[in-house]
N, C-alpha and C positions, 0 to 999 in steps of 0.2 A: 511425313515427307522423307520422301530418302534420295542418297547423292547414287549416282550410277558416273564412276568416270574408267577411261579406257582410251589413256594418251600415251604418245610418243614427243621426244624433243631429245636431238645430238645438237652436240658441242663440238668443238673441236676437241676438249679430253675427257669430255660427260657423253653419257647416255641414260635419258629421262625414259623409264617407261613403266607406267604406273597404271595396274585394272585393280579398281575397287567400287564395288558396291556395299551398301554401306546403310542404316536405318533408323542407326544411335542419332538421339538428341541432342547428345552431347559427344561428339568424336575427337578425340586426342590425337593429335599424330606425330610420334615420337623419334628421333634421327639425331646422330651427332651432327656437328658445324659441316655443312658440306653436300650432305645426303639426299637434298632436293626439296625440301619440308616447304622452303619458301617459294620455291618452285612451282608446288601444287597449287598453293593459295593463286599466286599467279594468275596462272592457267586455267581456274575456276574463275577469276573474275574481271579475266580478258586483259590484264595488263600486259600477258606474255600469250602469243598464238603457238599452240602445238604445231608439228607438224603433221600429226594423224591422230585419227583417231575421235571420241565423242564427249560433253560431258551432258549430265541429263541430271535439273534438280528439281525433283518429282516428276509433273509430266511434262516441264517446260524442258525444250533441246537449246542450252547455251551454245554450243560447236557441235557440228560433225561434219569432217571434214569430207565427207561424201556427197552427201548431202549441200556441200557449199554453204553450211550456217554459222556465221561466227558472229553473234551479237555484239556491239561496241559495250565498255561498261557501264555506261549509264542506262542500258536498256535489261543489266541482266537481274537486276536486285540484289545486288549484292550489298550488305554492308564489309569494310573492309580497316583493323584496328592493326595497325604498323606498328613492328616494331619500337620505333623512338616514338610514335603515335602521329609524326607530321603536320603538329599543327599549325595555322600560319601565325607567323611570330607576329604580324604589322596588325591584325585582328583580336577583338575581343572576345572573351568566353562565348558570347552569346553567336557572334556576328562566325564565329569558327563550328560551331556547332550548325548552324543555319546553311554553313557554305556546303555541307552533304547534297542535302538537296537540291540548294542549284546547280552542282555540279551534273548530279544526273535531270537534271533538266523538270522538276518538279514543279508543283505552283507551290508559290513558298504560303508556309503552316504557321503562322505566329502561335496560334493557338498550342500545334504540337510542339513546338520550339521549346515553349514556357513550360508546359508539363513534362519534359525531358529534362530543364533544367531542374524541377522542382522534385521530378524521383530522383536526381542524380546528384540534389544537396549544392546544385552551383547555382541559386537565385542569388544570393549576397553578392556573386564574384563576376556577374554580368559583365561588367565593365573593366571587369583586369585583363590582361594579356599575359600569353603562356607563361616569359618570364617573369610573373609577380606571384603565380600559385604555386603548389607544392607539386612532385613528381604524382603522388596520388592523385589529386585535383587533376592533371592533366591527363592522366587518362582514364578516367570518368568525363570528361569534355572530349577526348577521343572515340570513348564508347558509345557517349549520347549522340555526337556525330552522324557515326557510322548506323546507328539505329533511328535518326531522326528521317532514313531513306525508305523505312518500312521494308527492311529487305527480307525475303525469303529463305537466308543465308547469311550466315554470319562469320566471317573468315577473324582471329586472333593469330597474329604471328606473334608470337612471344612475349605477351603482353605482360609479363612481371621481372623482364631482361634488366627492363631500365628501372627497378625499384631497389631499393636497399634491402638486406637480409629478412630486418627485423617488420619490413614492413609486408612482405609479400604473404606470410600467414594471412594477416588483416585484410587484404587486396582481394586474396583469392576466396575469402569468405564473402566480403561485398560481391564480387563479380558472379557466385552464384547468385547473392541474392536480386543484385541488379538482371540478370536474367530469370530468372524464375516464375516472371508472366511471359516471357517472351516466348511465341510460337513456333519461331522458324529451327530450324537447325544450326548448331554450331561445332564450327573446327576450329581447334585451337593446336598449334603446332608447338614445338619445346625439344628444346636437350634434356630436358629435368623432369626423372620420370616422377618424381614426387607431384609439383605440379599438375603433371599430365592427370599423375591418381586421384590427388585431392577433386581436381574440375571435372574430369569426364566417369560417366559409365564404364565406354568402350575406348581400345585405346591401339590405333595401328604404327608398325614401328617400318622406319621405310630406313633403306642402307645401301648407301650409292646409287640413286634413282631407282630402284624397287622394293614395294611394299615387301616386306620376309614374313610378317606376321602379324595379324590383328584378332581381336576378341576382348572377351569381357575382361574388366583389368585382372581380377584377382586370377582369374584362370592365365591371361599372359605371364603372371606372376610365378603360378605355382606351374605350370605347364609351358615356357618358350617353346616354341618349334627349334630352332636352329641357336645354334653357340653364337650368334650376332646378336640375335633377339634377346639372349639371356647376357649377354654384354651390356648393351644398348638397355636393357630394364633395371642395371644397377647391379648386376653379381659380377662380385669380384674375385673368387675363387675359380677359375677355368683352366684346363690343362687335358693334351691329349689323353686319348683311351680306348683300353680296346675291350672286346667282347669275350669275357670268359665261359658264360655260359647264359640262356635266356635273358637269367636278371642278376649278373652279378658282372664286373667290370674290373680291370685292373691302370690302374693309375701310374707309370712309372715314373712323373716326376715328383708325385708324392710318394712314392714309396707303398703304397698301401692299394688294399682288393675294398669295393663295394658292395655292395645289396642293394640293389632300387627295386620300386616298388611297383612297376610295370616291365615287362616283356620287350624283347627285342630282338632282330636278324642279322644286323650289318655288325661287319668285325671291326671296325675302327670306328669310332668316334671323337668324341669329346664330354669330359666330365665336368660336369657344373654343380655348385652345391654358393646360396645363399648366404652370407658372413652371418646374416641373424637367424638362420635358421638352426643352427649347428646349437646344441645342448650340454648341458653337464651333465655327464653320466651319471644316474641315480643308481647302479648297481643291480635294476630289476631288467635293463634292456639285452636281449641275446644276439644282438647279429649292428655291427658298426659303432664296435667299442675301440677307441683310441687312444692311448696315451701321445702325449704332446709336450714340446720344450716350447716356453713362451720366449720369444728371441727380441719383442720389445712391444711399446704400447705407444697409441695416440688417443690423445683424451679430450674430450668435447665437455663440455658443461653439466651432459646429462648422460653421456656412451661414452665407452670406452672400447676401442677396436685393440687388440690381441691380435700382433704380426705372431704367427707359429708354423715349427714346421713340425710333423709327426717323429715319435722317437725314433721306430725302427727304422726310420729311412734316415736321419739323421747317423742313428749309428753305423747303418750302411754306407754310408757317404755320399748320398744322394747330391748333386747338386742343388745348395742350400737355397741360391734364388729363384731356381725352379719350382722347389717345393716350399714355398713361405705360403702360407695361407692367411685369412683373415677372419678375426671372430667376433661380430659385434656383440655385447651384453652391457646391460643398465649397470647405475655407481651401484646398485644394491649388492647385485653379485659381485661385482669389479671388491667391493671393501668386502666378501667375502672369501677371495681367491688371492689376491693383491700379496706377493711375497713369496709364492709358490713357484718355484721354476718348472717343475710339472706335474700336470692335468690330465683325467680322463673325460674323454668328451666323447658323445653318441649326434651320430649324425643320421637322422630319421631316414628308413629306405625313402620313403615317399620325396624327403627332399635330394635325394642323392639322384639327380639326372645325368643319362645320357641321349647325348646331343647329334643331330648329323652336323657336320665340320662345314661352312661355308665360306671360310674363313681363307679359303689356300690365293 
């Protein structure tokens, strides 16, 4: 089953316009606060009418607006897991989970009811209400929900927003597994591209009402299209650039020239490079050797991020905030390097991108 959408919707200071088709089982759609993400879901499952345009999940036409089709959403299959997950507070486990169905106008399943509580671990808690279980517990009674409608589609807006740090690992391994018979297709939208990685295959990045760029994660990863996409995926090293020759680039707020590892025409862009991609120079690599002054650290339990900026641009007098870079590596190295003010580090052609600018 695949989604085919191809909408339109202005604001008075937005413009929504989003064409994707699409075939992932599991599709990620990834956007800072703002970018339209909930929008989409929306628009999929009729709580918001485009003004133009179609969506098509498989070979069922949800909208098109030529056509004059806009099915109410009780008629389109959709299941649909909120945010805060909306359960109703005056309701219990069971009687919240149940209310899916009659909503879109179902004959009610006791039978399915009871086996949705019982994959989903809430038989015990039948008769509690939202506030007596835990942020987990409630949305697994949001997810059974929204899957007790038998949808063809399954919409996740942010569904690990509202859990604690330590618990969203754990969550997001159930929630594959709580999906993992389920046939239909699912979009799960996020700020956090970790999320987005760990749950889907495929993963699209949308930025100010349009999609910039979608594909298989680890290719979005190592390949962005545009300086938004490699933003928005988590790199934190960006700064203009320009074209020196096919595959080498020059950086002038870092001070320093590149080597990348594919070919290029346009004379300006922008250079992007990975925090954990960047290496300790072994001595054997020929081409994007650097010395660096580490200018200070922030440390996590297990990484250590390296604020640095390169020496020769330092010595030059580059502007220092310009050229601050970032370098994530494990404590292993970290208690390896730990005391050195400077480092030679090799930054792989292949990780050294450039970018076209969509950013003005």
């Amino acid at each position: 089953m695949g989604i085919d959408i191809r909408i339109q919707k202005t604001y008075k200071n937005f413009k929504f316009d989003i064409n994707m088709h699409n075939d992932a089982k599991m599709l990620g759609v990834l956007g800072p606060s703002g970018a339209g993400k909930s929008m989409l879901l929306k628009c999929i499952a009729g709580l918001v009418k485009p003004d133009d345009g179609k969506v098509v999940i498989g070979n069922r036409v949800l909208y098109d607006s030529e056509k004059n089709i806009d099915l109410p959403p009780q008629e389109r299959r959709v299941g649909f897991l909120f945010q805060n997950y909306c359960l109703m507070p005056h309701l219990n486990v069971f009687d919240n989970i149940a209310f899916g169905p009659s909503v879109s106008g179902q004959k009610y399943d006791r039978q399915r009811i009871d086996m949705l509580m019982e994959k989903f671990q809430l038989t015990s808690l039948a008769q509690r209400r939202p506030s007596e279980i835990s942020g987990g517990q409630q949305q697994r009674v949001a997810l059974a929900r929204a899957l007790a409608v038998e949808p063809d589609i399954l919409l996740l807006d942010e569904p690990f927003s509202a859990l604690d740090n330590h618990l969203k690992v754990h969550m997001i391994q159930q929630m594959l597994e709580d999906l993992s018979n389920y046939q239909g297709m699912v979009i799960m939208v996020s700020h956090n591209i970790d999320e987005a990685y760990r749950l889907c295959d495929t993963i699209a990045v949308i930025h100010s009402g349009k999609m910039i760029d979608c594909g298989e994660k680890r290719m979005l990863i190592d390949h962005p299209k545009t300086a938004s996409s490699a933003r928005i995926t988590g790199c934190k090293n960006i700064a203009p650039a320009m074209r020196i020759n096919n595959t080498q680039i020059a950086v002038p707020n870092w001070g320093i020239e590149l080597k990348t590892a594919s070919s290029f025409m346009y004379t300006h862009g922008i250079a992007a490079v990975r925090a954990n991609f960047i290496r300790m120079a072994a001595g054997t690599e020929r081409e994007n050797i650097f010395s660096i002054c580490i200018r200070r650290t922030i440390e996590t339990p297990f990484r250590v991020t390296l604020i640095f900026s390169f020496s020769d641009a330092h010595e030059n007098g580059q502007n220092e905030q310009n050229g601050l870079l970032h370098w994530e590596i494990g404590r292993d190295l970290w208690e390896t390097v730990q005391g050195q003010a400077s480092l030679k580090i090799h930054i792989p052609p292949e990780s050294a991108l450039y970018l076209i600018s969509d950013e003005d």
